[in-house]
Structure formats: structure tokens, C-alpha cells
C-alpha positions as CSV (number, residue, x, y, z in Angstrom):
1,X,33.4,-32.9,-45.0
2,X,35.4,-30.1,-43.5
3,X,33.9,-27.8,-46.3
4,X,30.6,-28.5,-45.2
5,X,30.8,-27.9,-41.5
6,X,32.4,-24.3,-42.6
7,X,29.0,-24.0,-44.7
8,X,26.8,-24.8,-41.7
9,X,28.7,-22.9,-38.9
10,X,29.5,-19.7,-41.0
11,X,25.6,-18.5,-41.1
12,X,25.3,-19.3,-37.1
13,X,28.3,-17.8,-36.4
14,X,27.5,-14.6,-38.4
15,X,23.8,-14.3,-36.7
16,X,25.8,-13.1,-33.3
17,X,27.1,-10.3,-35.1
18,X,24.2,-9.3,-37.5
19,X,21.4,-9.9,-35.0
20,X,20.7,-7.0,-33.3
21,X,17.2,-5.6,-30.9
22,X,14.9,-3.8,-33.6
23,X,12.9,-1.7,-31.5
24,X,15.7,-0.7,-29.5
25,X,15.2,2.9,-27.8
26,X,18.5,4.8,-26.6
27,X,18.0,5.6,-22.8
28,X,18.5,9.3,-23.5
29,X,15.2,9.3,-25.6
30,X,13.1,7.9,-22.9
31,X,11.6,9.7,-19.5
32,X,10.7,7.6,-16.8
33,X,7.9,7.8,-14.8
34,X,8.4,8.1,-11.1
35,X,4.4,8.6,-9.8
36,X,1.6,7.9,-11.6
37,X,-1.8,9.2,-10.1
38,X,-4.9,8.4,-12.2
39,X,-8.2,10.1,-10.8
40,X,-11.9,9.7,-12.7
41,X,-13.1,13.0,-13.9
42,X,-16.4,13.5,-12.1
43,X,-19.8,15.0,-13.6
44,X,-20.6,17.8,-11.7
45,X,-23.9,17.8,-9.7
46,X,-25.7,20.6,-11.1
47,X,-25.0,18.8,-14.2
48,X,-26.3,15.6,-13.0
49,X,-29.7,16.6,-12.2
50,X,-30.7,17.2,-15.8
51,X,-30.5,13.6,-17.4
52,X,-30.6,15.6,-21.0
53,X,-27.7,17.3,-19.8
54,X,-26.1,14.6,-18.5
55,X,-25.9,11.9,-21.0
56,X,-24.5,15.2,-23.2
57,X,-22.1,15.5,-20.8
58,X,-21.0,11.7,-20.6
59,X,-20.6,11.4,-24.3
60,X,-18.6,14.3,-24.4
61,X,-15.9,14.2,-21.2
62,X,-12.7,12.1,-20.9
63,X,-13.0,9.5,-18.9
64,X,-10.1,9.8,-16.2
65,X,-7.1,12.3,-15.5
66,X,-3.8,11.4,-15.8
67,X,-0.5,12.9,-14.1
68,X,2.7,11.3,-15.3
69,X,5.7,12.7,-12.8
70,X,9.4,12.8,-14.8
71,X,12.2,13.6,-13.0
72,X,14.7,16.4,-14.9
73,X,18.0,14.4,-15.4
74,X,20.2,17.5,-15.0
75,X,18.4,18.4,-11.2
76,X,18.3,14.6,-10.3
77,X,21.8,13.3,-11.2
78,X,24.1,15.3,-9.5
79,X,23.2,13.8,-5.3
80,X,22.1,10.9,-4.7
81,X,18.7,10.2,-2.6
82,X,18.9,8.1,0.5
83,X,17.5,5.1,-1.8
84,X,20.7,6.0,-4.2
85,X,18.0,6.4,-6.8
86,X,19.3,10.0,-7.5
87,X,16.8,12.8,-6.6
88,X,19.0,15.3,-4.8
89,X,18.6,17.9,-7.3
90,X,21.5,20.2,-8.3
91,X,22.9,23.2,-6.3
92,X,21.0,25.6,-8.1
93,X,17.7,24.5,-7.0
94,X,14.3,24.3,-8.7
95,X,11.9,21.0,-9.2
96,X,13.8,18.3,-9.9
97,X,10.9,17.1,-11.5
98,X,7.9,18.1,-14.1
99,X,4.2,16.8,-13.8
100,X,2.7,15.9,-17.5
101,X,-1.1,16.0,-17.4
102,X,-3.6,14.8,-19.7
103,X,-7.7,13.6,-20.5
104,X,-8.4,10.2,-21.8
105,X,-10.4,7.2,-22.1
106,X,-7.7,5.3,-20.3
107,X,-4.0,5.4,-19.5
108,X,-3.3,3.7,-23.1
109,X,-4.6,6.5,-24.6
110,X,-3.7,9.5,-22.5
111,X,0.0,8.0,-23.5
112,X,-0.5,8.2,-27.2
113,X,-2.1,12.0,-26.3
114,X,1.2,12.8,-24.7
115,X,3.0,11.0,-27.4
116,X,2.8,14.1,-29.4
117,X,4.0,16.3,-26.7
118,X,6.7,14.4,-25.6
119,X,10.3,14.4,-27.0
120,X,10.8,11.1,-25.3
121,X,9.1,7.8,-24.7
122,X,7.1,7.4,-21.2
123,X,8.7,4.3,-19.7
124,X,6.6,2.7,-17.2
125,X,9.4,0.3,-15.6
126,X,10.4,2.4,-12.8
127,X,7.4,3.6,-11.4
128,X,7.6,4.0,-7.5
129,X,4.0,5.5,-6.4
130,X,0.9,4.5,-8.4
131,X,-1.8,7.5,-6.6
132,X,-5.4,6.2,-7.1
133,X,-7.4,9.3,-6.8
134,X,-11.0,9.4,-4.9
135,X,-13.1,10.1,-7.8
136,X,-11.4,6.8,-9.5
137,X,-12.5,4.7,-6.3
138,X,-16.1,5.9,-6.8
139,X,-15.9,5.1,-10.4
140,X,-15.7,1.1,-10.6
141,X,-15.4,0.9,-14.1
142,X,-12.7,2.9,-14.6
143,X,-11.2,1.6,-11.8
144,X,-11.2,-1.4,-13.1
145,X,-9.9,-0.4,-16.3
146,X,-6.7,1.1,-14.7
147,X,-5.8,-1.5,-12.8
148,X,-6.2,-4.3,-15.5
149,X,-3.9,-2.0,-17.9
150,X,-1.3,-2.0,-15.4
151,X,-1.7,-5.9,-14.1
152,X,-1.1,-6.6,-18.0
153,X,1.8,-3.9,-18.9
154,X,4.7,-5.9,-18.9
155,X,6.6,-2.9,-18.4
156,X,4.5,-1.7,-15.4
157,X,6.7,-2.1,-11.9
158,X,4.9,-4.6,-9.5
159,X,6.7,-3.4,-6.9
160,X,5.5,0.5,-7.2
161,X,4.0,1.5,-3.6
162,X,0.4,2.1,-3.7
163,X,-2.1,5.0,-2.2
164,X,-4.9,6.8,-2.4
165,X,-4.4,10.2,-2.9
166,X,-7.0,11.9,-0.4
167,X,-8.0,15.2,-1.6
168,X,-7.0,17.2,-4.7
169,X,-4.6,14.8,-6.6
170,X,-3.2,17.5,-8.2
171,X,-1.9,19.4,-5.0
172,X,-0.4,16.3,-4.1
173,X,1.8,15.1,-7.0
174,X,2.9,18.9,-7.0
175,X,4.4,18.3,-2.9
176,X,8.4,19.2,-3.3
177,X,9.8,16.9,-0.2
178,X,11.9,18.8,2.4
179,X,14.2,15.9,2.7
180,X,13.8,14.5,-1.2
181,X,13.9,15.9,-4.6
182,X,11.0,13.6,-5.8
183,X,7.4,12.8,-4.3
184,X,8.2,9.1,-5.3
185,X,11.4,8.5,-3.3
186,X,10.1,10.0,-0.3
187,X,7.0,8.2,-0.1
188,X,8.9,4.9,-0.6
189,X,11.4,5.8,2.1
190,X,8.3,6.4,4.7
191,X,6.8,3.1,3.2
192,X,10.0,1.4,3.5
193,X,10.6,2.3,7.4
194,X,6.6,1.5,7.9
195,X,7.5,-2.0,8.0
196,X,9.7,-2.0,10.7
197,X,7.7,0.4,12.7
198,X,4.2,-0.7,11.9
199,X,2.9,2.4,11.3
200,X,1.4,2.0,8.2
201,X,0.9,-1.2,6.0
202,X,2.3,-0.6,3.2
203,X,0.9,-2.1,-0.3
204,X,2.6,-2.8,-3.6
205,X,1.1,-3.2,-6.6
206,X,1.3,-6.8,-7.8
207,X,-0.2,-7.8,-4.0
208,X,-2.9,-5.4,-4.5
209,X,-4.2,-6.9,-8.6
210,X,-4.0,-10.1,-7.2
211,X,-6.5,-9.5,-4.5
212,X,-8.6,-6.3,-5.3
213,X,-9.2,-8.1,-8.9
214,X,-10.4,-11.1,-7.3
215,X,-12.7,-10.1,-4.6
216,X,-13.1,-6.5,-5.0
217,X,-12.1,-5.6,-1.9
218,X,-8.7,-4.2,-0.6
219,X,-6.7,-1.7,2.1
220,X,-4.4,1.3,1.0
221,X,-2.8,3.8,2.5
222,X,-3.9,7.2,2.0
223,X,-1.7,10.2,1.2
224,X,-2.6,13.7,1.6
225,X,-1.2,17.8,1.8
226,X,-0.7,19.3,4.6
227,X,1.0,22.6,4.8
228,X,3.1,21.4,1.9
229,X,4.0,18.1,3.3
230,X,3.2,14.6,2.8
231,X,0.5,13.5,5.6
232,X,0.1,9.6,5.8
233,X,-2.3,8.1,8.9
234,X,-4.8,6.2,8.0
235,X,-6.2,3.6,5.5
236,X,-8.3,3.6,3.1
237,X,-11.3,0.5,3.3
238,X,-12.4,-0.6,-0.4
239,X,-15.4,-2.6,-0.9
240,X,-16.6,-4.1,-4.0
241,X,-14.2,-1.9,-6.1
242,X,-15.2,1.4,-4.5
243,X,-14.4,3.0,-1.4
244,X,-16.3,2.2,1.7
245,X,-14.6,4.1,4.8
246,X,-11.4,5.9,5.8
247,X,-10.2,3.9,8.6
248,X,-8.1,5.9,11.5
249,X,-4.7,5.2,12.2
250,X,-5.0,4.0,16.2
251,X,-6.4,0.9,14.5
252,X,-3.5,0.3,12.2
253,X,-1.8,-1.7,14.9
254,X,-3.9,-4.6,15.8
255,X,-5.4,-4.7,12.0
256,X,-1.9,-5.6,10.8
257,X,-1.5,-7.8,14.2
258,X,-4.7,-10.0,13.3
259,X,-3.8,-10.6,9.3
260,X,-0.2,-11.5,10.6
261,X,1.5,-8.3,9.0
262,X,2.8,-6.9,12.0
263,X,6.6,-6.8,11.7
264,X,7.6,-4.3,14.4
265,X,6.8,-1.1,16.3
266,X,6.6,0.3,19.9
267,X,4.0,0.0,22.2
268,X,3.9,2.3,25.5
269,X,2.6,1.1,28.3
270,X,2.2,2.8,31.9
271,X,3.5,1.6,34.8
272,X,3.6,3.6,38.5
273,X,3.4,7.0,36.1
274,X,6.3,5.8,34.3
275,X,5.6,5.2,30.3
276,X,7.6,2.2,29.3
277,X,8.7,1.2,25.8
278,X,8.3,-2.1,24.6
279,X,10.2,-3.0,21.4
280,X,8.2,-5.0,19.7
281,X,10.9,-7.4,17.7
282,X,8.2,-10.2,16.2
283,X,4.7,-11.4,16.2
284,X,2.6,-14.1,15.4
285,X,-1.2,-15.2,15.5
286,X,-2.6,-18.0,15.5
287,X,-6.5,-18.8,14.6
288,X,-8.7,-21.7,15.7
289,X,-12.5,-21.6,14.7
290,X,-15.9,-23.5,16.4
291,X,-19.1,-23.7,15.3
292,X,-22.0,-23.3,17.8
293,X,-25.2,-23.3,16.1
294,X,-25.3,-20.9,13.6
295,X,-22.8,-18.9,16.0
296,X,-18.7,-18.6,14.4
297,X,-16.6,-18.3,17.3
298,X,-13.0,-17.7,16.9
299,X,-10.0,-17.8,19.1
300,X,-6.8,-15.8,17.9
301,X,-3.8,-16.5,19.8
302,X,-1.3,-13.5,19.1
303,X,2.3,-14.2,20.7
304,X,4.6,-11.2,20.7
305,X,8.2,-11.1,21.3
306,X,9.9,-7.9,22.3
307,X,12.7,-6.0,24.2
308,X,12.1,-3.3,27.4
309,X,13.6,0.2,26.7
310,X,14.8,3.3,28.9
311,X,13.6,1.6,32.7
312,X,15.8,1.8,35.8
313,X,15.0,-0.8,38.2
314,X,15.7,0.3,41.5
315,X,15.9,-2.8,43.9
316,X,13.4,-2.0,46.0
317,X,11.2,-5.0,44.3
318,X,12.9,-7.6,42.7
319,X,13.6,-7.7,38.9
320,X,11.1,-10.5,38.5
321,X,8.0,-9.6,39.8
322,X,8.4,-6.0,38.3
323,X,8.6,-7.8,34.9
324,X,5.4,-10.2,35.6
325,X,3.5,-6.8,36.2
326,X,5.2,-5.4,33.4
327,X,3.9,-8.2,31.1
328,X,1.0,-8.6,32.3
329,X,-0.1,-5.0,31.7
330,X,1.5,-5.5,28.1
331,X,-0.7,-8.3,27.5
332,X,-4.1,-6.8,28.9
333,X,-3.4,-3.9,27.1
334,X,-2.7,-5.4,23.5
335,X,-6.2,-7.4,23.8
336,X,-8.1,-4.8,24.5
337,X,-6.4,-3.0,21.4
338,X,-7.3,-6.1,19.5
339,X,-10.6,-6.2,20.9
340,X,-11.7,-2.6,19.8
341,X,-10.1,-3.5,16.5
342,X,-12.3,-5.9,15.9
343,X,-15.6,-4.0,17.3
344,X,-14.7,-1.5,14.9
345,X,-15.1,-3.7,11.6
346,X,-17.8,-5.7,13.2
347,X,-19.7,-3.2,14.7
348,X,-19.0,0.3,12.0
349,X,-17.3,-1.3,9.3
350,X,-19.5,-4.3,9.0
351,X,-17.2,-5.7,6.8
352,X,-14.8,-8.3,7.3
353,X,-11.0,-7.2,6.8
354,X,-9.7,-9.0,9.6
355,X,-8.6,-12.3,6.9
356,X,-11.3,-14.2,8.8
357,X,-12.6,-15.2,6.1
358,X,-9.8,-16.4,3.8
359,X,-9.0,-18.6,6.9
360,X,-12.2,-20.4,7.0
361,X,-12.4,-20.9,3.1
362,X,-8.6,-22.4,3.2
363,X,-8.8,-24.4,6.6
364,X,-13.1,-25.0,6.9
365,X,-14.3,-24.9,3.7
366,X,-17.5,-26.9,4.2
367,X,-18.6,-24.0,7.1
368,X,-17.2,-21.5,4.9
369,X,-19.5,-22.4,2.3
370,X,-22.6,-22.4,4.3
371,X,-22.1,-18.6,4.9
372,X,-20.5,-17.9,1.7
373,X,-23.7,-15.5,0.8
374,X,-24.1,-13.6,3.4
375,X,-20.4,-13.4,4.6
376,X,-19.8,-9.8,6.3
377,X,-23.3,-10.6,8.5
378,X,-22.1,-13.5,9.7
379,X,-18.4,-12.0,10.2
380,X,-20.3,-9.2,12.2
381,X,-22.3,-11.5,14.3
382,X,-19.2,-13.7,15.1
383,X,-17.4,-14.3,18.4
384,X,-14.2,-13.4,18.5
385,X,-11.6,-13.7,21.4
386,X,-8.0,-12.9,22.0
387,X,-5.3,-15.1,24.0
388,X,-2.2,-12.8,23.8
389,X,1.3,-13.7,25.1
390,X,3.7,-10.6,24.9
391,X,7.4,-12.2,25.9
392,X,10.0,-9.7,27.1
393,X,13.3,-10.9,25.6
394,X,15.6,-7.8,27.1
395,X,16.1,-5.5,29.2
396,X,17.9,-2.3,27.7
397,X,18.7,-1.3,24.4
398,X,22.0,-3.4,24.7
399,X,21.6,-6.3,22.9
């Protein structure tokens, strides 16, 4: 009996030592890819008035560009980055990374083109900034393309920051960071401190396949050169996988106060020629929907918490009332920023961005359905009004 236990076990108990990861790649032979910006290569317009010339030109050109950024281990290793990532580059100076690019169908093949080129394997699992460059948002199919390739990659980070590169890509990706070695790490470190500031609304990747794929319709933000630097302020308005409008940064603000993204931030507000800072801690809204005829009139409640900064109060009027006239300031303030907001998309836009419309399909699906079809026209003819409550929880920065 005992014999034939040791003739079962012995095979199992060899398989932990015999068994072993086939495909296995030493991490020395791989390069990892820090920013990936894919851009659709464009026809250009004297060519495109010819249709002869054109369809020649169509069945001959690459479909999209392709810039893989590879940090150099022997400039990134030596300081760390303020994400501890690495990316301080060595005393002696010089990129700490190198830009590979290359023409392709898609990314799947661009890879096998570099493949050839490269002494090491393109690993796709720590990318940090995926750059999606303007010609590829006026090119839905490839667009599409691009996106579904990296939803599917297993190896593709979810969590890589996403922007549109406004501008040449190419200048961008090329942008050496006064305070970082690597494009990647700084952008994530601005991203990163965008939350608490609200700022910018920043967009990873797995949030943006699950929605863009869906409907079609998303908001990044945009990066672009200035004077060798990294310029981020505004946002970038996609409509049915293309892009519709650059969006200006004053709006930023009350967009990510009505989709309930805003996390933080300062507001300013004036009072007797002083400018008071109101430290906006937390936020919350709040939507309620009637319908009057064929009218859609909402009521967003929007209750803000927050902390005074940096204001003597000099007896003369008591504590109290100063505060109610603080507040109430605050409050008339924020609505009207709100209000403008939403003229804006109404109004310019015409589009709705604003999440009034996942609201009605989750919590009044029956009206929902009624202007399913014709959606962003009855969005623009809706009636929308603010109730905003801006608590002040402090006074000071001690807290």
C-alpha cells in the first residue's frame, strides 16, 4: 500500500520542480514603454482633390504613426522620481529616454516592424501616458482600432493617464521635463495633483474604453508644447468617435461640479476689495428631473463643503454676519459659474456632457426613451436650475 502512495506522490511532487514558465522573458531583454502616442497619418489636401490620386494614395500609406517612449536604464536608475518610479537620470546628463517611431496598419503591427529593430521586447504593462493624436480623432476607424487593441491587450495598463496630444505629436513626446527625466512621470504627477485641485479631470484608460466604446462620446485632457514645457488647460469634447470642440479651461470647474467629479480646489471670491480663498474640501450634487410638456426641467442641488483661508476679521462686525455675506457671495457666485457651464454645452456645444442623460436613462427610463432619438436637442432645449449650498467649515488654515 505504502508502495503505491510513493508511486502516486513521486510524479506530483517532481512537477514542482520540473515545471517551469515556457515563454519566460528575462527583464533585462525587455524595454518598457512609458508613453505611447498613436496619431492617423493624414492625406494631404492637394492630394485629396484628385480622386485618381487619392485612392493611389490610400492603398499605398500606413495607416497611423506610432511613437513608443523607452526610458535608458543606465540615465533612469540612478534618482528616483517623485513617484519613486525612477526617472532622475544620471549626473552626467542627457535624455533619459529614446522615442522609437514607426508606420503601420495598426499598433500590432508597427510592433512586429520594430521587432526587427529592437534588441528587446516592447512591454506594454507599464505604460503611464497613452497620447491620442488629432489626426487619429478625425479618423474614426482607426481610432477605433486603437483603442479596441489596447481594451483587449492583457498586458496594456488600465490605469495609463490619457490625452490628446494638441499639435505636432512629435514635438510633444520629444518635451524633456525641467522637474522630471521622463514625459510620462511628469504628466502623471500634474494628473495626480489635478484631483485634489480640480484643475483638470483627469482620465485613465480603462474609464475611457468603457465609455467612448459604448457611446462614442468622451472628455480628455489635452497636452500641448509651449516653449519646451508641458501646457495642460483645457479639454478636449469627442463626439461620435471624433473630435467635436476644444473646451476652455474656466469651464473645467462646474463641468466636473455637475458629473459629481469635483474633489477639491480653490475658489476666490471678492469681498470689500479683499479676494478670499475658499478651500474647497468636498462636493456633492444632487439631480431631480420634471416633465412639463415636452419641456425637461431639471433641478441640481450642489452642496459644497469648504474651509476660509488668509482673512483677518477685525471686530468691527461681528464674525457671524461677516460669514453669512461671505457665504452668500460664495453661493451666488458658484451658480452663476454653473449656470454659464451649462449655457455653454446647451447653447455652443449643443451636446450633452453634463451626465444628464445617463441620469434620466438609470432613474426615468420611460422619459428617457421618449427622447432617446433626438437626445442633445432636447438636452439643449432643457431647463436647468441650480440650488447651491457652499458650507464654511473653518476659519484659517489651522485645522
Amino acid at each position: 500500500m505504502k508502495v503505491k502512495r510513493l508511486v502516486i506522490l513521486l510524479p506530483a511532487f517532481l512537477l514542482l520542480f520540473t515545471s517551469g514558465c515556457w515563454d519566460k522573458t528575462e527583464i533585462s531583454e525587455k524595454a518598457f514603454i512609458f508613453t505611447l502616442a498613436v496619431d492617423s497619418n493624414e492625406i494631404q489636401d492637394d492630394k485629396a482633390e484628385d480622386n485618381n490620386v487619392r485612392a493611389f494614395y490610400e492603398s499605398q500609406r500606413k495607416k497611423i504613426t506610432a511613437i513608443f517612449s523607452i526610458p535608458i536604464p543606465s540615465k533612469t536608475a540612478s534618482i528616483p522620481s517623485s513617484d519613486g518610479s525612477g526617472g532622475g537620470g544620471t549626473p552626467g546628463g542627457g535624455k533619459a529616454f529614446i522615442n522609437q517611431k514607426s508606420e503601420g496598419e495598426n499598433i500590432p503591427d508597427i510592433i512586429k516592424i520594430l521587432g526587427v529593430r529592437e534588441n528587446r521586447t516592447l512591454c506594454l504593462c507599464y505604460i503611464k501616458l497613452f497620447l491620442l493624436g488629432e489626426n487619429l480623432l478625425k479618423d474614426k476607424e482607426a481610432l477605433l482600432e486603437t483603442l479596441d487593441y489596447a481594451r483587449r491587450d492583457p498586458d496594456f495598463n488600465k490605469l495609463a493617464y490619457v490625452a490628446v496630444a494638441k499639435g505636432k505629436m512629435e514635438d510633444i513626446v520629444n518635451i524633456e521635463p525641467k522637474m522630471e527625466k521622463m514625459l510620462a512621470s511628469y504628466v502623471a504627477g500634474i494628473f495626480d495633483m489635478a484631483k485634489k485641485t480640480s484643475s483638470l479631470v483627469p482620465v485613465h484608460f480603462g474609464v475611457l474604453a468603457s465609455t467612448i466604446l459604448k457611446e462614442g462620446n468622451a472628455v480628455l485632457p489635452c497636452i500641448e508644447k509651449a516653449d519646451n514645457e508641458v501646457k495642460i488647460n483645457n479639454l478636449a469634447l469627442i463626439k461620435d468617435y471624433q473630435l467635436l470642440a476644444y473646451m476652455d479651461g474656466k469651464y473645467i470647474r462646474p463641468y466636473a461640479c455637475i458629473n459629481n467629479k469635483l474633489e477639491g480646489g480653490t475658489k476666490l471670491i471678492e469681498y470689500k476689495g479683499t479676494m478670499i480663498p475658499y478651500e474647497i474640501s468636498s462636493s456633492k450634487r444632487r439631480i431631480s428631473l420634471k416633465e412639463e410638456g415636452n419641456l425637461l426641467k431639471y433641478t441640481i442641488n450642489v452642496e459644497m463643503e469648504g474651509d476660509i483661508e488668509e482673512f483677518y476679521f477685525t471686530g468691527q462686525i461681528s464674525e457671524d454676519d461677516i460669514l453669512k455675506e461671505i457665504k452668500s457671495r460664495l453661493e451666488e457666485s458658484m451658480k452663476l459659474e454653473l449656470q454659464e457651464t451649462t449655457n455653454y454645452f446647451q447653447e455652443v456645444i449643443g451636446c450633452d456632457y453634463l451626465g444628464l442623460g445617463e441620469y434620466t436613462y438609470n432613474y426615468h427610463n420611460k422619459i428617457y426613451k421618449k427622447y432617446k432619438e433626438n437626445w442633445d436637442k432636447a438636452f439643449s432645449k432643457a431647463d436647468i436650475a441650480f440650488d447651491v449650498t457652499m458650507n464654511i467649515k473653518r476659519i484659517g488654515i489651522s485645522k
